[in-house]
C-alpha positions in Angstrom: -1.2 2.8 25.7 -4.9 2.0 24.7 -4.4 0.5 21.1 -6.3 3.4 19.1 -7.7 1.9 16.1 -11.4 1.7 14.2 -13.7 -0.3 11.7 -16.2 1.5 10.0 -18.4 0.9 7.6 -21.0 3.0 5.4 -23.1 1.9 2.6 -25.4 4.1 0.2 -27.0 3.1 -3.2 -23.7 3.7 -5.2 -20.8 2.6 -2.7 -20.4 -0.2 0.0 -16.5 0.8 2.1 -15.0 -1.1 4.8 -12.5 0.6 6.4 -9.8 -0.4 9.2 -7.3 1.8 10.5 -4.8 1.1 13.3 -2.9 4.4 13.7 0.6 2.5 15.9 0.9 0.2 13.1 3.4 -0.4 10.6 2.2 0.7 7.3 0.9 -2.5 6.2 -1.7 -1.8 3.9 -4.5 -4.0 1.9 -6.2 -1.6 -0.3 -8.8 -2.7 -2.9 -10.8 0.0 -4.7 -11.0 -0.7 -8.2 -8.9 2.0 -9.8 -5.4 1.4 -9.5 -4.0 4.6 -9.6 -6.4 5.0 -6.0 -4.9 2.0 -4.6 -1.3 2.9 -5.1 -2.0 6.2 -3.5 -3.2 4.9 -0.2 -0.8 2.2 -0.1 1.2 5.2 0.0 -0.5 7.2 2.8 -0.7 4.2 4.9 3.2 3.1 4.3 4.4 6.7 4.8 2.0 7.6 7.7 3.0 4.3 9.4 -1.0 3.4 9.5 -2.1 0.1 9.3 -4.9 0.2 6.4 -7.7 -1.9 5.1 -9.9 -0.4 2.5 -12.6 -2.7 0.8 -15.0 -0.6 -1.6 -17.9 -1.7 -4.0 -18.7 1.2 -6.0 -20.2 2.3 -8.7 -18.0 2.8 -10.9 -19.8 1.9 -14.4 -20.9 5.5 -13.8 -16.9 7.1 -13.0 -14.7 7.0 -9.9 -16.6 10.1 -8.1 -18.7 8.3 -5.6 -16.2 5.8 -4.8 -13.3 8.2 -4.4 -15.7 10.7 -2.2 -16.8 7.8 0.2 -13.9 6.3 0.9 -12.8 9.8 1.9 -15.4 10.1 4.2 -15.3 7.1 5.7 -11.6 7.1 6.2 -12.0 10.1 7.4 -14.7 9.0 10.4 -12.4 5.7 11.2 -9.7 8.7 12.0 -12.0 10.3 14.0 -13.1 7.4 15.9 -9.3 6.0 16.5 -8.2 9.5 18.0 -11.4 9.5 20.2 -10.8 12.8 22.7 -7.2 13.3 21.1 -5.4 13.6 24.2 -1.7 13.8 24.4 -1.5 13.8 20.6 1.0 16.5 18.6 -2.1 18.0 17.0 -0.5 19.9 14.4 1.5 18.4 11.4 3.4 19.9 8.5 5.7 18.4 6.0 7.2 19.0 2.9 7.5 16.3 0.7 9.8 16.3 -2.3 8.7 14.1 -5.3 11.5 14.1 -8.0 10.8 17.2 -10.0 7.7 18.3 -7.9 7.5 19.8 -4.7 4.5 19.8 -1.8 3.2 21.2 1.2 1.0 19.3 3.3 -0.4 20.9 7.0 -2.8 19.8 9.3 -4.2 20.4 12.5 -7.0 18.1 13.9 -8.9 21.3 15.8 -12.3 19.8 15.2 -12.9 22.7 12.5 -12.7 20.9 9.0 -11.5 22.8 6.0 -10.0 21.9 3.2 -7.6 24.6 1.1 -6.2 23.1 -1.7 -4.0 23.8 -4.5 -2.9 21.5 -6.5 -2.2 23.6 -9.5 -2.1 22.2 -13.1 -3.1 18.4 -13.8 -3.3 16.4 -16.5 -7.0 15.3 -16.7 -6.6 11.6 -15.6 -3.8 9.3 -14.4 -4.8 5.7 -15.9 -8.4 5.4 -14.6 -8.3 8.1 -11.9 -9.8 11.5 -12.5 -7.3 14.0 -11.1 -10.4 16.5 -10.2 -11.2 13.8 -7.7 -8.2 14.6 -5.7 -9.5 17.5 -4.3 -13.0 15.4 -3.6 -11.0 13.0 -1.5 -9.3 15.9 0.8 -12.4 17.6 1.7 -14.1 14.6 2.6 -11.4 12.9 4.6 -10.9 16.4 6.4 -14.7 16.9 6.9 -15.4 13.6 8.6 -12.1 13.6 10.2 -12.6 17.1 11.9 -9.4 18.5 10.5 -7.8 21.5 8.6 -6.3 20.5 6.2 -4.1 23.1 3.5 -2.3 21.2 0.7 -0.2 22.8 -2.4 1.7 22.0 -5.2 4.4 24.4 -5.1 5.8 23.4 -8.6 6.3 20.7 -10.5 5.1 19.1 -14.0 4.2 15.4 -14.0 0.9 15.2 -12.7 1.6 11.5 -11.1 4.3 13.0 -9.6 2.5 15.9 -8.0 -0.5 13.5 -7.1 1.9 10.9 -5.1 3.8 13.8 -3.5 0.7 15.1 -1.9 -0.5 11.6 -0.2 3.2 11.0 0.7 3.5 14.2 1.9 -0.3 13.6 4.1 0.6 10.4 5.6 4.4 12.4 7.0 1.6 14.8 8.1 -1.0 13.1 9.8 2.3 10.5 10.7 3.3 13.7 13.0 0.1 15.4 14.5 -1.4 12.0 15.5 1.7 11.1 17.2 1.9 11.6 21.7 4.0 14.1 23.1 4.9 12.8 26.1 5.0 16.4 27.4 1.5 17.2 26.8 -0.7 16.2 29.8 -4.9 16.2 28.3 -5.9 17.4 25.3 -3.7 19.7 23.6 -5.8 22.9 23.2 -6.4 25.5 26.3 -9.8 25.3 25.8 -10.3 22.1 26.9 -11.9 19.9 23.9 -10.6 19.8 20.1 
């Protein structure tokens, strides 16, 4: 199997990210963001996806965490892309529901080329330690934008707000973890029209 992994980079004035993703990895993960709450959580998506991870961002964040939080979503979101390349014999799809102590998510997926984000992440507190929980929902639409995916997350219920926010990036990596995985039954691209 062709090792399917990408390095991407993208600067602007406010945020320079360096991304490397190897999706048959092992979850090892060297994240470096500048908010520590951030980092934690995509230690998490890699470790629970199985994704080998690099993320190296200079942002701005004198001004908040928005532009660093947005880009690295986009640009994660394009090293997926580029590491699934025509997404033949992959599962596609990928649901999972991921209890986090009192708190309980639904993550699903499908990587049809048609990004949209639905999201539902119900009542947050405002920030976890330096991380702005409205950012949350910044992060998801860019990843699933740049990564052509539908992506539909929700809190069913729960009532720490670090709890929810870890059970949704747990519950993404089991997610992506499944759809980005080969079926050795499916012959192409999975889709009957052809292309995804």
């Amino acid at each position: 199997m062709a090792k399917r992994a990408a390095e991407v980079t993208r600067e602007t004035a406010e945020t320079q990210v360096s991304v490397k993703l190897h999706l048959d990895g092992t979850g090892e993960a060297e994240i470096q963001t500048g908010i520590g709450f951030f980092d934690h959580m995509l230690n998490l998506l890699a470790a629970h996806g199985q994704f080998d991870l690099s993320v190296v961002c200079n942002g701005d964040l004198e001004v908040d965490g928005h532009h660093t939080v947005e880009d690295i979503g986009i640009t994660l979101g394009m090293a997926f892309a580029e590491a699934l390349g025509t997404k033949e014999g992959i599962n596609r799809y990928g649901t999972f529901f991921l209890p986090m102590d009192e708190s309980l998510v639904l993550v699903s997926l499908d990587f049809s080329g048609r990004p949209i984000l639905v999201y539902d992440g119900g009542e947050m507190a405002p920030m976890v330690g330096a991380f702005d929980t409205e950012l949350c929902e910044e992060f998801f639409r860019a990843f699933a934008v740049h990564a052509g995916l539908t992506l539909h997350v929700k809190v069913l219920y729960g009532k720490n707000t670090h709890h929810k926010i870890e059970g949704i990036f747990k519950g993404l990596g089991h997610a992506l973890r499944i759809a980005v995985s080969h079926d050795p039954r499916v012959h192409g691209i999975p889709s009957t029209k052809g292309v995804l």
